[in-house]
C-alpha positions as CSV (number, residue, x, y, z in Angstrom):
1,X,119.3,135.7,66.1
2,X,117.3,136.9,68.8
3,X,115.9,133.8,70.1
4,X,120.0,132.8,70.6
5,X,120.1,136.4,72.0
6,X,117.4,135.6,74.7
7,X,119.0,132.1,75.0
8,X,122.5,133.2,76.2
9,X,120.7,136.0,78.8
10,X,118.6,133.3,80.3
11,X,121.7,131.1,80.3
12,X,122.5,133.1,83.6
13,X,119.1,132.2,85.5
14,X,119.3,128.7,84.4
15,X,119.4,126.6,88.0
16,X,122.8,124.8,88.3
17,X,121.3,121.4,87.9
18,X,120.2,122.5,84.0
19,X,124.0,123.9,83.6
20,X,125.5,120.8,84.9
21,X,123.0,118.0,83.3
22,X,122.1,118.0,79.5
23,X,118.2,117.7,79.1
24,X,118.8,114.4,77.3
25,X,121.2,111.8,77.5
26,X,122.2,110.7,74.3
27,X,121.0,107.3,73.4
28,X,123.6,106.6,70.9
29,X,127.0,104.6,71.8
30,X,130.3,106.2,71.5
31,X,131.5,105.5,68.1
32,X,127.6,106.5,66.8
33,X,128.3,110.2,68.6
34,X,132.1,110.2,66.8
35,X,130.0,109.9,63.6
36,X,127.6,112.3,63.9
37,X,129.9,114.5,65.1
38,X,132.3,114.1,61.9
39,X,129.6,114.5,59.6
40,X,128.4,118.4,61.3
41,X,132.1,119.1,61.1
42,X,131.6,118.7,56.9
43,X,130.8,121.4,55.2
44,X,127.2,120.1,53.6
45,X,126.8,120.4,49.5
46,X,122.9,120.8,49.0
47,X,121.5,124.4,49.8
48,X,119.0,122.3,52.4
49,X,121.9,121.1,54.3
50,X,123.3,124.5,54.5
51,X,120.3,126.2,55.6
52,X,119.7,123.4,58.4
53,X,123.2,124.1,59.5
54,X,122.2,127.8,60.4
55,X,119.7,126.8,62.7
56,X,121.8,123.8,65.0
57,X,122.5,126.8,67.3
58,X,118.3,126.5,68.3
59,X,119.0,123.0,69.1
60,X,119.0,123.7,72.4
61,X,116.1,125.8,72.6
62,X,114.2,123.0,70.7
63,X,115.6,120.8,73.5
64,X,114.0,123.5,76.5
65,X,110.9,123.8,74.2
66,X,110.1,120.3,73.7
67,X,110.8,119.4,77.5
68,X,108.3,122.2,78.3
69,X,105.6,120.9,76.7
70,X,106.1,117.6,77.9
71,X,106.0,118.6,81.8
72,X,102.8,121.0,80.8
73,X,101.1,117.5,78.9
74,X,103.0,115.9,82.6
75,X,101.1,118.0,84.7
76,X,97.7,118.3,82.8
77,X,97.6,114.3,83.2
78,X,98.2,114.5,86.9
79,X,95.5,117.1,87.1
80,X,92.8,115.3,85.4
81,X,93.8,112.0,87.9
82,X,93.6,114.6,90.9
83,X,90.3,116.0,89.7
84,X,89.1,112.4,89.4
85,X,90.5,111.4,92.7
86,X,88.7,114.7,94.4
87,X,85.3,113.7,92.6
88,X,85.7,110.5,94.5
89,X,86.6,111.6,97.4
90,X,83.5,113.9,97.4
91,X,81.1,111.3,96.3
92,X,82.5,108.8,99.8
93,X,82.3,112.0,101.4
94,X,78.8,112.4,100.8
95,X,77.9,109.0,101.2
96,X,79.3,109.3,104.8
97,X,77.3,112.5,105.6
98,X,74.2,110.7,104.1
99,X,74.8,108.1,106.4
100,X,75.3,109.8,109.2
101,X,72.3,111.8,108.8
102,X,70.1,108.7,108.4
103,X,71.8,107.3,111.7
104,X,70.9,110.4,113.7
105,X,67.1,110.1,112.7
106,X,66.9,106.4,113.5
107,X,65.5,106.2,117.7
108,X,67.8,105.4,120.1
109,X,65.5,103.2,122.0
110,X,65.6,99.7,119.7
111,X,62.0,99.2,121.3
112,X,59.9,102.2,121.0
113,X,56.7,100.6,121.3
């Protein structure tokens, strides 16, 4: 009850685009999403069914949850690529200053004797 408490007061500071747009598009065709519709109308028989009906109200913070933690897996990817990236960058980066330094002690005369 409180986590659908929190849900509807952070319903107001959800960005338009989240009100408008479902997290995911269903992947089912029409008749499929008439079917599964029809069968959470029914009023289930096994005490398993019952108790899972309770909770389809935190389908949608299952749906937020889940989408969280695939941005956060998202981002640490692109993190560890940018951390490589940087470490290579670095490494050319040294390579150049190496270089240069080895230029600047090599004579300018090409005949010095």
């Amino acid at each position: 009850q409180r986590i659908l408490r929190l849900a509807e007061m952070c319903r107001r500071l959800e960005k338009e685009e989240e009100k408008v747009l479902p997290f995911y598009p269903s992947s089912l065709a029409e008749w499929e999403q008439q079917k599964v519709q029809r069968v959470l109308e029914e009023i289930p028989n096994e005490p398993l069914a019952q108790a899972i009906r309770d909770y389809v109200g935190l389908e949608r913070f299952w749906q937020r949850f889940n989408k969280a933690k695939l941005e956060e897996k998202a981002l640490e990817r692109a993190r560890e690529a940018l951390a490589i990236r940087n470490q290579d960058l670095r490494r050319l980066l040294q390579q150049y200053l190496a270089g240069a330094a080895t230029n600047q002690k090599v004579p300018k005369d090409p005949h010095p004797i």
